[in-house]
LUMDREN-956921 format. One record per residue (C-alpha): residue number from 1; residue in one letter; z, x, y. Coordinates in nm, 4 decimals. Example, Ala and Ser with C-alpha at 12.3 -4.5 7.8 and 13.67 -1.06 7.14 Angstrom:
<atoms>
- k;r;c3;c1;c2
- 1;A;0.7800;1.2300;-0.4500
- 2;S;0.7140;1.3670;-0.1060
</atoms>
This chain:
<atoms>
- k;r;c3;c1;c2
- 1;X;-2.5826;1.9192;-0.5672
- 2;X;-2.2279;1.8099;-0.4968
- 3;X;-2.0624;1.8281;-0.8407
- 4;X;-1.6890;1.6801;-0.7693
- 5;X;-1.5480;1.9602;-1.0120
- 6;X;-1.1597;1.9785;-1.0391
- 7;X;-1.1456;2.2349;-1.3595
- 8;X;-0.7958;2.4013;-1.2730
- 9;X;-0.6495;2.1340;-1.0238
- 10;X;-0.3051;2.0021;-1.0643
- 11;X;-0.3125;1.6468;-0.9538
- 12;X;-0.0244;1.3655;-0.9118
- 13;X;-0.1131;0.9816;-0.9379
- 14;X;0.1726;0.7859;-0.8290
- 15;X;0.1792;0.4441;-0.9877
- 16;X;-0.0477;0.6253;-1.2883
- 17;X;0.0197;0.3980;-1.5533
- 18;X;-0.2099;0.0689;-1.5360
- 19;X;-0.4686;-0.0593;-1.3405
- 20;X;-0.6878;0.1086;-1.0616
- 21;X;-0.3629;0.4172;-1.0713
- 22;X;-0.4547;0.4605;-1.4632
- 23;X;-0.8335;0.4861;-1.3753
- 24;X;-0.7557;0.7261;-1.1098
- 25;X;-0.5696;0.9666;-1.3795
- 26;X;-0.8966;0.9128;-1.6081
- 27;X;-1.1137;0.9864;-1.3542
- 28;X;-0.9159;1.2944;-1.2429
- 29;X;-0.8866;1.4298;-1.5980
- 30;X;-1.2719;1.3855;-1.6730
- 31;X;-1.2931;1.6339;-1.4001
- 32;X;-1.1211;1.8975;-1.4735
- 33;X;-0.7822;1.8513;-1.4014
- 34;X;-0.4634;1.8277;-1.4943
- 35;X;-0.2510;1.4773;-1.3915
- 36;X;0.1023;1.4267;-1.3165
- 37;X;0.1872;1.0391;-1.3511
- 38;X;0.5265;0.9150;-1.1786
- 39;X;0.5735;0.5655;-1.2805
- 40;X;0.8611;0.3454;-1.2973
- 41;X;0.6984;0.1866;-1.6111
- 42;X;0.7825;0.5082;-1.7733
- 43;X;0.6886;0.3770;-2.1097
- 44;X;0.3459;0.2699;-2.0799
- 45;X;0.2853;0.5957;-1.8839
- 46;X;0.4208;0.8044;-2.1600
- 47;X;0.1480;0.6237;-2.3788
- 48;X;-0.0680;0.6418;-2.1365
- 49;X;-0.0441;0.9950;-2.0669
- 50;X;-0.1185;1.0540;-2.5007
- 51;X;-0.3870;0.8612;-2.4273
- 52;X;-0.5502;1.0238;-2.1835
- 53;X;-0.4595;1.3595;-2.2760
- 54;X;-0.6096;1.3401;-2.6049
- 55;X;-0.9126;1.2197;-2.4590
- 56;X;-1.0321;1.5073;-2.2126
- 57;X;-0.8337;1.7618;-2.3464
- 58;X;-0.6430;1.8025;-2.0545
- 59;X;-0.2352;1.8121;-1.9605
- 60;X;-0.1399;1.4494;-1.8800
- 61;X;0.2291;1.4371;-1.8435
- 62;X;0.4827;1.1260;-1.7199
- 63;X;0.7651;1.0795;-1.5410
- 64;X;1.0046;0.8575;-1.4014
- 65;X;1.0642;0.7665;-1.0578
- 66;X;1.0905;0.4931;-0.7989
- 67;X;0.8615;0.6306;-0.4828
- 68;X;1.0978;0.4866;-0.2731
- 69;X;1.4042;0.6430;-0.3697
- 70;X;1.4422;0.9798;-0.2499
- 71;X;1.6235;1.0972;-0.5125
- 72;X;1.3975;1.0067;-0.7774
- 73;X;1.1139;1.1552;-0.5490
- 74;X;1.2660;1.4832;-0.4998
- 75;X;1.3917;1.5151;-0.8643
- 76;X;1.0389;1.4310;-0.9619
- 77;X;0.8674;1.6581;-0.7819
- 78;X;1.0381;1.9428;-0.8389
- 79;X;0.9956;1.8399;-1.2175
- 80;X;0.6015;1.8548;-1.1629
- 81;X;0.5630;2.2110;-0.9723
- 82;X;0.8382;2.3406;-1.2327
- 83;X;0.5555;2.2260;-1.5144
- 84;X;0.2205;2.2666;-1.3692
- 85;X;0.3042;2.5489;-1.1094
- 86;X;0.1960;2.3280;-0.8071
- 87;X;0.0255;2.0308;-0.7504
- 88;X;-0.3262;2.0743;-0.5319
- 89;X;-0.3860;1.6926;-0.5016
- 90;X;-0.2013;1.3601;-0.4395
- 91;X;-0.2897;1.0058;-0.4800
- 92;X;-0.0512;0.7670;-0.3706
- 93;X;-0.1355;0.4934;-0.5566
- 94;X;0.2044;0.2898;-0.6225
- 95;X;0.2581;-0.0322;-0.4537
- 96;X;0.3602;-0.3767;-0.5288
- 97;X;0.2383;-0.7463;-0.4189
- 98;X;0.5241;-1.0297;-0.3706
- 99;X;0.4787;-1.3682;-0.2737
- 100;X;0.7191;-1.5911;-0.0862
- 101;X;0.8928;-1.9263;-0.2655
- 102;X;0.6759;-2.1981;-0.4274
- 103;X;0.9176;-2.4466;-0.4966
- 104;X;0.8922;-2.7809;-0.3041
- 105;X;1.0445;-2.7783;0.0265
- 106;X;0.9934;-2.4190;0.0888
- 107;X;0.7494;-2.2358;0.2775
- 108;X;0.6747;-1.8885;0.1740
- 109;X;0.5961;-1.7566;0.5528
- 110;X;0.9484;-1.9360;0.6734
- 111;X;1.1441;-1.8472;0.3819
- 112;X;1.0049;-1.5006;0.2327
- 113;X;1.3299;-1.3294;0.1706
- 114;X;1.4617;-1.0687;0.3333
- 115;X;1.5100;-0.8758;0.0018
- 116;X;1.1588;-0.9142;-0.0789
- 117;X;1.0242;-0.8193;0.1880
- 118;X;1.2544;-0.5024;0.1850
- 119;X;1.1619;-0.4156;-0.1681
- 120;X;0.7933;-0.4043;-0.0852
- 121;X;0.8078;-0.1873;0.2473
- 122;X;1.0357;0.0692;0.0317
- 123;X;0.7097;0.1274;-0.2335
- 124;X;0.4764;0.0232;-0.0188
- 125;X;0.5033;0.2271;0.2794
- 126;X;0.8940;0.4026;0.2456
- 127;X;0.7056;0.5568;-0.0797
- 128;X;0.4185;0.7316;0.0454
- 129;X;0.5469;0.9260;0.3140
- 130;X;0.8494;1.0373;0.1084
- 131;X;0.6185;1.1661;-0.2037
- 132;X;0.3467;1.3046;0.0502
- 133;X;0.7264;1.4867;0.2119
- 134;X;0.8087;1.6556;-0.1118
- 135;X;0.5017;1.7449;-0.2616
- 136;X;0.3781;1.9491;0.0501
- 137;X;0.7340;2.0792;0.0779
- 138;X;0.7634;2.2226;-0.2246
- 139;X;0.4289;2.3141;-0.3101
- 140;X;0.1104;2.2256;-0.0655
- 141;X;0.2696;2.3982;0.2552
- 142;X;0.3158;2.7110;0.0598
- 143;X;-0.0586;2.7486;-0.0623
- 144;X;-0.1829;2.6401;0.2768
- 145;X;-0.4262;2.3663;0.1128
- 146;X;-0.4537;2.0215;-0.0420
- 147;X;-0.5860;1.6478;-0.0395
- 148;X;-0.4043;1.3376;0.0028
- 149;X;-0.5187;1.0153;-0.0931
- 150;X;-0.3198;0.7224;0.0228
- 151;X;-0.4092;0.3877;-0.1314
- 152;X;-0.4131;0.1179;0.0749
- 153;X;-0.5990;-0.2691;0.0932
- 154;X;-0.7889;-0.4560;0.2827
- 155;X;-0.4699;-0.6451;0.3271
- 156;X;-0.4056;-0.4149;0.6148
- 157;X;-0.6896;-0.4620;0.7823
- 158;X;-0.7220;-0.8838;0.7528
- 159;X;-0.4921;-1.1075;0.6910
- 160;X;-0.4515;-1.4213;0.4625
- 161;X;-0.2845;-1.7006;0.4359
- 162;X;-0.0800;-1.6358;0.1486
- 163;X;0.2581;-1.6194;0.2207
- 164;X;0.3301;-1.2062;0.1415
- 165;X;0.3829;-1.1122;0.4860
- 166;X;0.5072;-0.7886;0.3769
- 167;X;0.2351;-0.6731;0.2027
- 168;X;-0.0513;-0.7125;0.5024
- 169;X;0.2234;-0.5143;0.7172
- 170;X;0.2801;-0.2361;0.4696
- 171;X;-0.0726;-0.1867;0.3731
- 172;X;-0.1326;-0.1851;0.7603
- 173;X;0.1203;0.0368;0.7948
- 174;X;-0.0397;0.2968;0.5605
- 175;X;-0.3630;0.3369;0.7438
- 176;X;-0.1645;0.4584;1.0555
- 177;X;0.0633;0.6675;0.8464
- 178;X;-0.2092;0.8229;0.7141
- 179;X;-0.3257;0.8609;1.0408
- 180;X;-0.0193;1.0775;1.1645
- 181;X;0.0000;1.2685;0.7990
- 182;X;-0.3352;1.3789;0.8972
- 183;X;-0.2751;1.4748;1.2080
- 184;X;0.0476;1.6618;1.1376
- 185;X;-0.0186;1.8487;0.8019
- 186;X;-0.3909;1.9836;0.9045
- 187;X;-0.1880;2.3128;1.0433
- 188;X;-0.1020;2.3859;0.6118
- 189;X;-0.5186;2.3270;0.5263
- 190;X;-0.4066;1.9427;0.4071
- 191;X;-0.6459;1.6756;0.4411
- 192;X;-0.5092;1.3292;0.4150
- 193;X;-0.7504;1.0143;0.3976
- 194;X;-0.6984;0.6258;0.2815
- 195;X;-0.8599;0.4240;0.0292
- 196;X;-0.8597;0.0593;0.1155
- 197;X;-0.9425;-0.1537;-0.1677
- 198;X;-1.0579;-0.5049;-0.1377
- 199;X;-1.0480;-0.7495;-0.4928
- 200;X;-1.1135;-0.4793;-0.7804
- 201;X;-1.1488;-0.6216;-1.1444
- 202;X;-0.9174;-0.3775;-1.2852
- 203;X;-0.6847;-0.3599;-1.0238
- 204;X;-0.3262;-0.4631;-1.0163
- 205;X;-0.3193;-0.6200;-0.6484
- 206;X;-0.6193;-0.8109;-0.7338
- 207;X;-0.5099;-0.9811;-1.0309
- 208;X;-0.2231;-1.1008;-0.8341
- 209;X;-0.3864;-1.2365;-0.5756
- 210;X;-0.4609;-1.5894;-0.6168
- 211;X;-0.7312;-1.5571;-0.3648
- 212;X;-0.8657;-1.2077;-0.4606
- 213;X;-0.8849;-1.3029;-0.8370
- 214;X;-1.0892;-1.6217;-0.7668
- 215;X;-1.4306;-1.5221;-0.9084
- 216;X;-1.6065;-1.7967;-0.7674
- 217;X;-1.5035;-1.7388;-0.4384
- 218;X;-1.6477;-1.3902;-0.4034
- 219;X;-1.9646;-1.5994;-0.4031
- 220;X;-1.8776;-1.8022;-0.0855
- 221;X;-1.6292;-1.5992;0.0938
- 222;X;-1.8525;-1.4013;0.2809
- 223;X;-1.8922;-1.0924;0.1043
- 224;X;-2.2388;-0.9387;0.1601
- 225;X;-2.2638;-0.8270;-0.2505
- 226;X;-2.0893;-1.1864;-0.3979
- 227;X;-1.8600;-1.0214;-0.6224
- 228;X;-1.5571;-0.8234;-0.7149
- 229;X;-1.5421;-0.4358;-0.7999
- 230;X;-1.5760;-0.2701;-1.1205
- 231;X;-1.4318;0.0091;-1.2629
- 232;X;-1.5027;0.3072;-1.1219
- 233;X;-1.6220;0.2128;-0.7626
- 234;X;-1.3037;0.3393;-0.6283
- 235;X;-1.3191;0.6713;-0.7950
- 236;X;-1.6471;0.7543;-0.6284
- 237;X;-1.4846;0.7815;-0.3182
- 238;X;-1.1625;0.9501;-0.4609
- 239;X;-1.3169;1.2159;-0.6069
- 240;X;-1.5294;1.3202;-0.3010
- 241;X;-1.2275;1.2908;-0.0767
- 242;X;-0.9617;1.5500;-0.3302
- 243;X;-1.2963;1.7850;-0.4394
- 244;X;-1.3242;2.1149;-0.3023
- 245;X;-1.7116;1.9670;-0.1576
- 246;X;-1.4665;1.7637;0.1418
- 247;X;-1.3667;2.0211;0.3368
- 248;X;-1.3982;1.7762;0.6896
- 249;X;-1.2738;1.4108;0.6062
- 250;X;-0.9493;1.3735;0.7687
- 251;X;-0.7304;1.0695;0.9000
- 252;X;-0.9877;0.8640;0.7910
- 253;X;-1.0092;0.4869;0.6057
- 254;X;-1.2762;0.4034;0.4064
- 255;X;-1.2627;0.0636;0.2895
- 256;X;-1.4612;-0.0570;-0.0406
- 257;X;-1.4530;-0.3864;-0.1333
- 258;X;-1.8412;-0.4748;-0.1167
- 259;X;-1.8930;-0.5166;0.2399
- 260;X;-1.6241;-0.8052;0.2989
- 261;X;-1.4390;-0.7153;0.6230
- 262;X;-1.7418;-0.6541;0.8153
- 263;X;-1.8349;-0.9853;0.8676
- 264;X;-1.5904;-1.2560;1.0609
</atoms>
């Protein structure tokens, strides 16, 4: 029987301290291992990290850093392997979901702001591939193994009308990056896969999302199971793609939001 053990696993969880990042750091501490959380809310994930730590026993440590600012990325890393000794698994979680204007008179397609839409590809997509850079640099490259879990939506896969252009392109944008991480870190024994949410109940993105977060509408909107996910129906699939059990998933996108983009 596949047991998803992780007893003796150093992991990092970008993005660590609330929503579907915070049950990802539960999740990986119920199973063994012990969680790095860098978080720009450094505060919560301080408290967080008590939290969690207390509760399975296991080293749950935060720090600060914006994913996509290399500084803070390399600093933070190097932090980590200086504390843990290495870090066998990745999950990068952090991302952020910004609308265009509201106001009357503007339209948030034709006026999204350049700065916005710059501040979301820089954690969105700028984020992931500089974290995934320095964590097999300075510690998965020299052990020759590791798993990669890049988080990203159904929002790259369909679109909405919703006026955050930036997001469906970064999420997008993810997939194939995860894609080419695949293909090029294989050679070091690192497997890299995707997550794509769709509306989650204790996710971040969903609550955001003025069509995600409409409960009523995951009734009518096509989707095959008529509701949103619960906690915990992500970490299924997390834990079988970091455990020691997945030893041939790679490049791959698996998409769990109840059956929703399979239908037109």
């Amino acid at each position: 029987m596949y047991k998803y053990d992780l007893t003796g696993k150093v992991a990092l969880v970008t993005g660590g301290a609330i929503g579907l990042g915070n049950e990802y750091v539960e999740t990986l501490a119920g199973k063994g291992c012990d969680v790095a959380i860098l978080d720009i809310e450094y505060d919560i994930a301080v408290k967080e990290a008590a939290r969690i730590q207390e509760e399975t026993g296991h080293h749950i440590k935060a720090y600060y850093g914006d994913v996509g600012e290399e500084s803070d990325v390399i600093k933070a890393v190097g932090e980590i392997v200086q504390d843990f000794g290495r870090i066998d698994i990745l999950v990068n979680n952090a991302g952020i979901l910004l609308y265009g204007p509201k106001e009357e008179g503007k339209d948030p397609y034709m006026d999204y702001p350049l700065e916005t839409w710059d501040r979301v590809m820089k954690t969105n997509i700028t984020g992931p591939w500089l974290v995934t850079r320095e964590v097999v640099k300075q510690s998965m490259q020299w052990m020759r193994h590791g798993k990669v879990v890049n988080i990203a939506s159904v929002g790259g896969i369909r679109s909405t009308k919703a006026g955050c252009p930036s997001y469906h392109a970064s999420k997008a944008g993810v997939i194939m990056l995860t894609a080419s991480q695949a293909a090029e870190l294989a050679p070091y024994g690192i497997l890299v896969n995707a997550m794509s949410p769709g509306s989650i109940r204790n996710g971040t993105m969903g609550s955001r999302s003025e069509n995600a977060s409409n409960e009523e509408g995951w009734k009518t909107n096509g989707c095959p199971l008529q509701r949103r996910g619960e906690y915990g129906e992500m970490s299924t699939v997390l834990l079988m793609l970091v455990s020691d059990e997945n030893t041939y998933i790679n490049g791959q996108n698996i998409v769990v939001d109840g059956g929703w983009t399979i239908q037109m």
